[in-house]
C-alpha positions as CSV (number, residue, x, y, z in Angstrom):
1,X,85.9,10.8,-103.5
2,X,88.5,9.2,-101.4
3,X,88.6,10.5,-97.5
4,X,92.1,12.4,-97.0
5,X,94.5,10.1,-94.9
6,X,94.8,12.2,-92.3
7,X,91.4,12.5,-92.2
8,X,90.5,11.1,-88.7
9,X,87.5,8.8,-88.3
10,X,86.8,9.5,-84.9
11,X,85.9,12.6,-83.3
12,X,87.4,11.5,-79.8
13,X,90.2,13.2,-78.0
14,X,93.2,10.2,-77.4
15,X,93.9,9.2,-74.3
16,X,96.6,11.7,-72.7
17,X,96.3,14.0,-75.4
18,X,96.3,17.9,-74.7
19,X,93.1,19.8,-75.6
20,X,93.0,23.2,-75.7
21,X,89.7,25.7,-75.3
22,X,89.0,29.7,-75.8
23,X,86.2,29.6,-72.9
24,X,86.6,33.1,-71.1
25,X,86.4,32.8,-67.6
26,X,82.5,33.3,-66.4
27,X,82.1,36.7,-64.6
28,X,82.1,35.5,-60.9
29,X,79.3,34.6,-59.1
30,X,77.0,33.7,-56.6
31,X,79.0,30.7,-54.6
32,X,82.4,31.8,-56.1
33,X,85.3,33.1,-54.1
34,X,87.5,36.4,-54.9
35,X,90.1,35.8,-56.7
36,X,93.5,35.3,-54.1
37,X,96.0,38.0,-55.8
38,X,97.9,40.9,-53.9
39,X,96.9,42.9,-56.9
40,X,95.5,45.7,-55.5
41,X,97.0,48.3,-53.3
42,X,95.6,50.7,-50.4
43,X,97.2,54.2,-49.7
44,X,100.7,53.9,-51.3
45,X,102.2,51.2,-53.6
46,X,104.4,49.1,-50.6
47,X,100.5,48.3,-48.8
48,X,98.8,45.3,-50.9
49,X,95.9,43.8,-50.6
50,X,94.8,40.4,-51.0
51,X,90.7,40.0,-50.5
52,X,90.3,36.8,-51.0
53,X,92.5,36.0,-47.5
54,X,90.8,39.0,-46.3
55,X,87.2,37.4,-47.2
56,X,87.8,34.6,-45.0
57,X,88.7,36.2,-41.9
58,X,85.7,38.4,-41.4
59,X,81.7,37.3,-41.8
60,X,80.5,39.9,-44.4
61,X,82.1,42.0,-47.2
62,X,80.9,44.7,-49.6
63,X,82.9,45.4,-52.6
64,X,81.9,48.2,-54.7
65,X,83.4,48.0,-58.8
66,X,83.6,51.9,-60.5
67,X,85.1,52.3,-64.0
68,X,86.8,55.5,-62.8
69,X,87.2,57.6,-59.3
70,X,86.8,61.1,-59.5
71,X,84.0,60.7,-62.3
72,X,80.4,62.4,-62.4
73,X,78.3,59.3,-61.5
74,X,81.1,57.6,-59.1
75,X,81.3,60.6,-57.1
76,X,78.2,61.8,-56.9
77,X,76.2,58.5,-56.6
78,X,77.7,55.3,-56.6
79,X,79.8,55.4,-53.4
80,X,78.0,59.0,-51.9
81,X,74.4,56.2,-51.9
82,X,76.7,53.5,-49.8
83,X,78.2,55.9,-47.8
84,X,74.9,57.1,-46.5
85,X,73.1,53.7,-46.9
86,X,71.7,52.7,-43.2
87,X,73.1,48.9,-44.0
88,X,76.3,50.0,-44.5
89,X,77.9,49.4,-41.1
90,X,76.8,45.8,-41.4
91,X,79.7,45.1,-43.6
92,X,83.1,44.4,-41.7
93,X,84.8,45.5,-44.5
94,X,83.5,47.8,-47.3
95,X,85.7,48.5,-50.3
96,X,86.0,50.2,-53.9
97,X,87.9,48.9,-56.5
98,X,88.8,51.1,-59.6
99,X,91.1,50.5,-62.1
100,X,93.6,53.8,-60.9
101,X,97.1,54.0,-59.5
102,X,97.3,54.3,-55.9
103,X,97.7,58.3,-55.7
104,X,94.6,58.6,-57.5
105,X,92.2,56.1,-55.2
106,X,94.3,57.9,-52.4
107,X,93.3,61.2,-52.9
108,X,89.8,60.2,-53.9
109,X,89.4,58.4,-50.8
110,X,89.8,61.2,-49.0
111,X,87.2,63.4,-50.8
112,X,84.6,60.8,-50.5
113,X,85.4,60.5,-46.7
114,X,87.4,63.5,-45.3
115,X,87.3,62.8,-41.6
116,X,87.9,59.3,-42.3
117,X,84.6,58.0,-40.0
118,X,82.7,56.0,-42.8
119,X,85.6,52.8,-42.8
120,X,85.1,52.8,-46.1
121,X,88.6,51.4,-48.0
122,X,89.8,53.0,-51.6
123,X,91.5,49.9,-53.5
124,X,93.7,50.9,-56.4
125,X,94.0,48.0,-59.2
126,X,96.8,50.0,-60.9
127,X,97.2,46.7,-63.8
128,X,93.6,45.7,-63.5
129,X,94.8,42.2,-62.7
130,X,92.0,41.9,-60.1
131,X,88.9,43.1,-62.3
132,X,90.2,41.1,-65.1
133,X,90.1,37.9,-62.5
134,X,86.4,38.7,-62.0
135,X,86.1,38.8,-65.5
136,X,85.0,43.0,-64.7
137,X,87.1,44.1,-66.9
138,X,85.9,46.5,-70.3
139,X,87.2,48.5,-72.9
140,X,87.2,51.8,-71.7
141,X,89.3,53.8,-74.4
142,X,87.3,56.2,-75.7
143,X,86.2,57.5,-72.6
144,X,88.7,56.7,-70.0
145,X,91.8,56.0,-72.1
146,X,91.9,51.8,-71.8
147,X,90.5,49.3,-69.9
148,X,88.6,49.7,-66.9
149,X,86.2,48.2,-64.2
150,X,82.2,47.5,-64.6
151,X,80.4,49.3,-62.4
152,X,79.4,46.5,-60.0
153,X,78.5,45.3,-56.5
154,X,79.3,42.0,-54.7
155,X,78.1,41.1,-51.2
156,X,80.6,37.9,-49.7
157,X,79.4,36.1,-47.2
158,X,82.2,33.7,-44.9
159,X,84.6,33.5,-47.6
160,X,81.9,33.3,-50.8
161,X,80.0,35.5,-52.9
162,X,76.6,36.2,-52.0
163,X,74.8,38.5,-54.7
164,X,76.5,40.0,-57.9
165,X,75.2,43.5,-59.4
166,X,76.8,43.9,-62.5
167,X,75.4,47.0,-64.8
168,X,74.4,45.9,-68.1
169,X,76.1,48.6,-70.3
170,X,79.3,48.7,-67.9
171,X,78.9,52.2,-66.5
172,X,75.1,53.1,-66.1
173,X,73.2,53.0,-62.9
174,X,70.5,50.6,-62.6
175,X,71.5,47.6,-60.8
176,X,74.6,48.4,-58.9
177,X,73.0,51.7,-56.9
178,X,72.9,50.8,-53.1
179,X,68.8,50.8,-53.0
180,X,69.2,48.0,-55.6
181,X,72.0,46.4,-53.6
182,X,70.9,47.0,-50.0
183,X,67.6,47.6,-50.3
184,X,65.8,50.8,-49.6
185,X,66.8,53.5,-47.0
């Protein structure tokens, strides 16, 4: 049987030519930086927020990921266990990201933190252009009606990530819980 002339007798890629690849972008890291987007917005739509330039101008970071504010396990454990966490004033800034308009984080905030003493930030990531850059992003639609964030935590050090807590089924508590982060109270 005669080879097909097109047939190519090489495997190698010429010189200059384009190649193309459907690698998905590795969930972020331990040595990575944030990704450098004004994506996400704090108290009303004009106020972005762009962590990455924030993440170089101060020492330490926590960034907290929740799939949705206002929700059982985000309200009444994820951020209440930071908020109370001895370690937390270590962190210059200290932030939660969910996939939520700006209202919504907004008002959350302030349930979470009424007087407003904790100095913990409510991000809104109203596209989810930021979780998807961290490769956070999951199909949430049959619970919270389309995509949302992991529930995660990630401690940046000068400008680079430091530890990663991802939970393995996207919305559980296992590994993201500030005992598991921060260490014990």
């Amino acid at each position: 049987m005669a080879a097909h002339p097109l047939a190519s007798k090489s495997s190698a890629i010429p010189s200059g030519a384009r190649t193309f690849t459907t690698t998905r972008r590795a969930l972020i890291k331990v040595g990575d930086t944030l990704p450098d987007t004004d994506a996400l917005m704090e108290n009303t739509p004009g106020q972005r927020v762009n962590l990455a330039e924030e993440a170089q101008r101060v020492n330490n970071m926590l960034l907290i990921g929740v799939p949705a504010a206002f929700s059982p396990a985000c309200s009444g454990q994820h951020v209440p266990g930071y908020a109370t966490h001895p370690r937390l004033g270590e962190f210059e800034t200290v932030g939660v990201v969910s996939v939520n308009d700006v209202f919504v984080m907004k008002a959350w905030g302030e349930t979470q933190d009424p007087a407003g003493d904790l100095g913990i930030r409510f991000f809104a990531d109203p596209t989810g252009k930021f979780t998807k850059m961290m490769d956070m992003a999951f199909d949430g639609s049959s619970i919270f009606g389309g995509d949302r964030s992991k529930r995660y935590a990630v401690v940046i050090e000068q400008g680079k990530v430091k530890s990663v807590a991802v939970e393995p089924d996207n919305t559980g508590t296992s590994v993201s819980l500030a005992e598991k982060v921060l260490g014990a109270k």
